[in-house]
SENU-576451 format. One record per residue (C-alpha): x, y, z negated; residue in three letters. Coordinates in steps of 0.2 Angstrom, whole numbers. Each point is the difference from the previous one (the first is absolute). Layout:
N
+-------+-------+-------+-----+
!     X !     Y !     Z !   r !
+-------+-------+-------+-----+
!     X !     Y !     Z ! ALA !
...
+-------+-------+-------+-----+
END
This chain:
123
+-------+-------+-------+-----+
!     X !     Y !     Z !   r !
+-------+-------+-------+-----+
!   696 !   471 !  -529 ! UNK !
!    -5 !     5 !   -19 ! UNK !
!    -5 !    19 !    11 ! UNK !
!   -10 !    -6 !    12 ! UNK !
!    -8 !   -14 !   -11 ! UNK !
!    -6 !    15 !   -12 ! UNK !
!    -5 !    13 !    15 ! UNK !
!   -13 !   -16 !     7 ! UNK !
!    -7 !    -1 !   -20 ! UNK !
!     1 !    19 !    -2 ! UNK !
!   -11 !    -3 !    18 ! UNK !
!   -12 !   -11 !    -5 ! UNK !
!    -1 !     8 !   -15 ! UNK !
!    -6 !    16 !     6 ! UNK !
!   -12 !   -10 !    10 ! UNK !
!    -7 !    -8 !   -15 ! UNK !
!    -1 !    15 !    -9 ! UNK !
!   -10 !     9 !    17 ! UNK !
!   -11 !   -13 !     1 ! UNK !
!    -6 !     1 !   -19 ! UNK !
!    -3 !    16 !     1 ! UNK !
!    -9 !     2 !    17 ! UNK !
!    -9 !   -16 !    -9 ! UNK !
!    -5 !    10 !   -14 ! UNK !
!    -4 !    15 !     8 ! UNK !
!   -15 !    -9 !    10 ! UNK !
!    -6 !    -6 !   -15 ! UNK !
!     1 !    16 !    -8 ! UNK !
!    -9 !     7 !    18 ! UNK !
!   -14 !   -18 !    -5 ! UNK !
!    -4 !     6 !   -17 ! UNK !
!    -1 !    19 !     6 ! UNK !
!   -11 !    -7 !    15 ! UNK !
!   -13 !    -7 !   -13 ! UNK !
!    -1 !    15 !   -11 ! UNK !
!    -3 !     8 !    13 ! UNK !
!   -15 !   -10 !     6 ! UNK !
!    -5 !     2 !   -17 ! UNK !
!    -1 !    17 !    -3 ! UNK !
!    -8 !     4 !    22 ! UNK !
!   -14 !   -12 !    -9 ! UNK !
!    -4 !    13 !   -12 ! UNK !
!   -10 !    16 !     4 ! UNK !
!     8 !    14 !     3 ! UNK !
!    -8 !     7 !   -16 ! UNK !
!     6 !   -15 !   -10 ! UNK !
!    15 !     2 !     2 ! UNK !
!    12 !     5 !   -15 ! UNK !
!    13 !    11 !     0 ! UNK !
!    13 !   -13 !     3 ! UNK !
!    -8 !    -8 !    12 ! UNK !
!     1 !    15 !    11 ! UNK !
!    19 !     4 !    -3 ! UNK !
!     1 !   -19 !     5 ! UNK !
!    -7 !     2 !    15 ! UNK !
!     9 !    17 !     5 ! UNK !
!    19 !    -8 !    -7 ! UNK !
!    -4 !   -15 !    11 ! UNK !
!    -9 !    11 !    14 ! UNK !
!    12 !   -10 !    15 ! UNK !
!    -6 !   -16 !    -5 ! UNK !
!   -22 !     5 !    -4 ! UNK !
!     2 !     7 !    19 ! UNK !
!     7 !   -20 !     3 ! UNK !
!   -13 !    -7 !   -10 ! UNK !
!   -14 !     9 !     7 ! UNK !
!     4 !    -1 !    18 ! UNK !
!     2 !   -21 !    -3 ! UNK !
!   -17 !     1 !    -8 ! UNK !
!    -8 !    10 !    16 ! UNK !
!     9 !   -13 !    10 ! UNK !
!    -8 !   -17 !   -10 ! UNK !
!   -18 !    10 !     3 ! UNK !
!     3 !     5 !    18 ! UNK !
!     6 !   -20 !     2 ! UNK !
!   -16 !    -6 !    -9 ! UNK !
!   -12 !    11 !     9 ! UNK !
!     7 !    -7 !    16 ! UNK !
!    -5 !   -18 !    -4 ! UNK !
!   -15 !     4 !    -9 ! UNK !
!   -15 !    -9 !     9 ! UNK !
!   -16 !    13 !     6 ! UNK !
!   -13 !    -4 !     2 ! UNK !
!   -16 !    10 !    10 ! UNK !
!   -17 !     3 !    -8 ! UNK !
!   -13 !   -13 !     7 ! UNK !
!    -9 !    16 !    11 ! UNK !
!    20 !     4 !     8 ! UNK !
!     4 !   -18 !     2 ! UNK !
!   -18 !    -3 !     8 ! UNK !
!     2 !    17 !    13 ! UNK !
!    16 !    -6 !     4 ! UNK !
!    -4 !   -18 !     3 ! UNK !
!   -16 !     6 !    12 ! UNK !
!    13 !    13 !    11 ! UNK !
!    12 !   -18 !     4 ! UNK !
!   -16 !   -10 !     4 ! UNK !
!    -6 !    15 !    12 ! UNK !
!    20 !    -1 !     7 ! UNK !
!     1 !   -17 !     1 ! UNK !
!   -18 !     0 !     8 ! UNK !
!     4 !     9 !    14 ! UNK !
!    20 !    -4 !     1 ! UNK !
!     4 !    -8 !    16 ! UNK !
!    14 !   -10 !    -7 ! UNK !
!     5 !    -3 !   -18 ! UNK !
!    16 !    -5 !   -10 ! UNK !
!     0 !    -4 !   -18 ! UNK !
!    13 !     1 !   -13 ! UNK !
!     1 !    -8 !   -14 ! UNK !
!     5 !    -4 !   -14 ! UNK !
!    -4 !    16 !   -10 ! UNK !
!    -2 !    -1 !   -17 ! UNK !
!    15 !   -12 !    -4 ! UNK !
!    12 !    15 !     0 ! UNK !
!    -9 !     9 !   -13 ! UNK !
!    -2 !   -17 !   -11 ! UNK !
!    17 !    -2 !     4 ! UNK !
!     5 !    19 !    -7 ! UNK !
!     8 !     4 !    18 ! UNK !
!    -7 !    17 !     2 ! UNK !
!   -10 !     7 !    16 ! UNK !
!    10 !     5 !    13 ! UNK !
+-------+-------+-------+-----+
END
């Protein structure tokens, strides 16, 4: 009973322990993330000496950082709103009337506009 009773602590000892440092690790990987912010901030010609043998120790984690940062751009260009210049918006508007003009039937979907208020990108 005493063996077993020891093997299941032993267990969930180990398991404590693995947690910790998997815990500790993705702090560690956290702090390294913001350093790392830091230092792409900088121009390139700013940079010191340390930061760049930062960047080259930590070279798996500046590709990760960098690729989430292309990411969180490409996800805000797709919800940014555009808007046409007056001239664009006024050709474009005359082209529909001249459709709609000679159009024998018509069907009209709305509701645009909502989506992008929304930020549910186009489709």
């Amino acid at each position: 009973m005493k063996t077993s009773k020891m093997a299941v602590e032993s267990l969930r000892e180990r398991k404590k322990i693995a947690w910790r440092e998997q815990f500790l690790a993705n702090l560690e990987d956290k702090d390294n993330c913001k350093l790392i912010k830091q230092i792409l901030k900088k121009d390139p010609s700013d940079r010191s000496e340390k930061d760049r043998s930062i960047l080259k120790e930590l070279e798996s984690l500046v590709m990760q950082v960098e690729d989430r940062a292309r990411k969180q751009a490409k996800a805000k260009r797709k919800v940014e709103e555009i808007l046409d210049p007056v001239g664009v918006l006024e050709d474009k508007v005359n082209v529909l009337v001249e459709a709609v003009r000679q159009a024998k039937s018509l069907v009209v979907y709305t509701g645009a506009g909502i989506s992008t208020a929304a930020r549910i990108p186009d489709y």
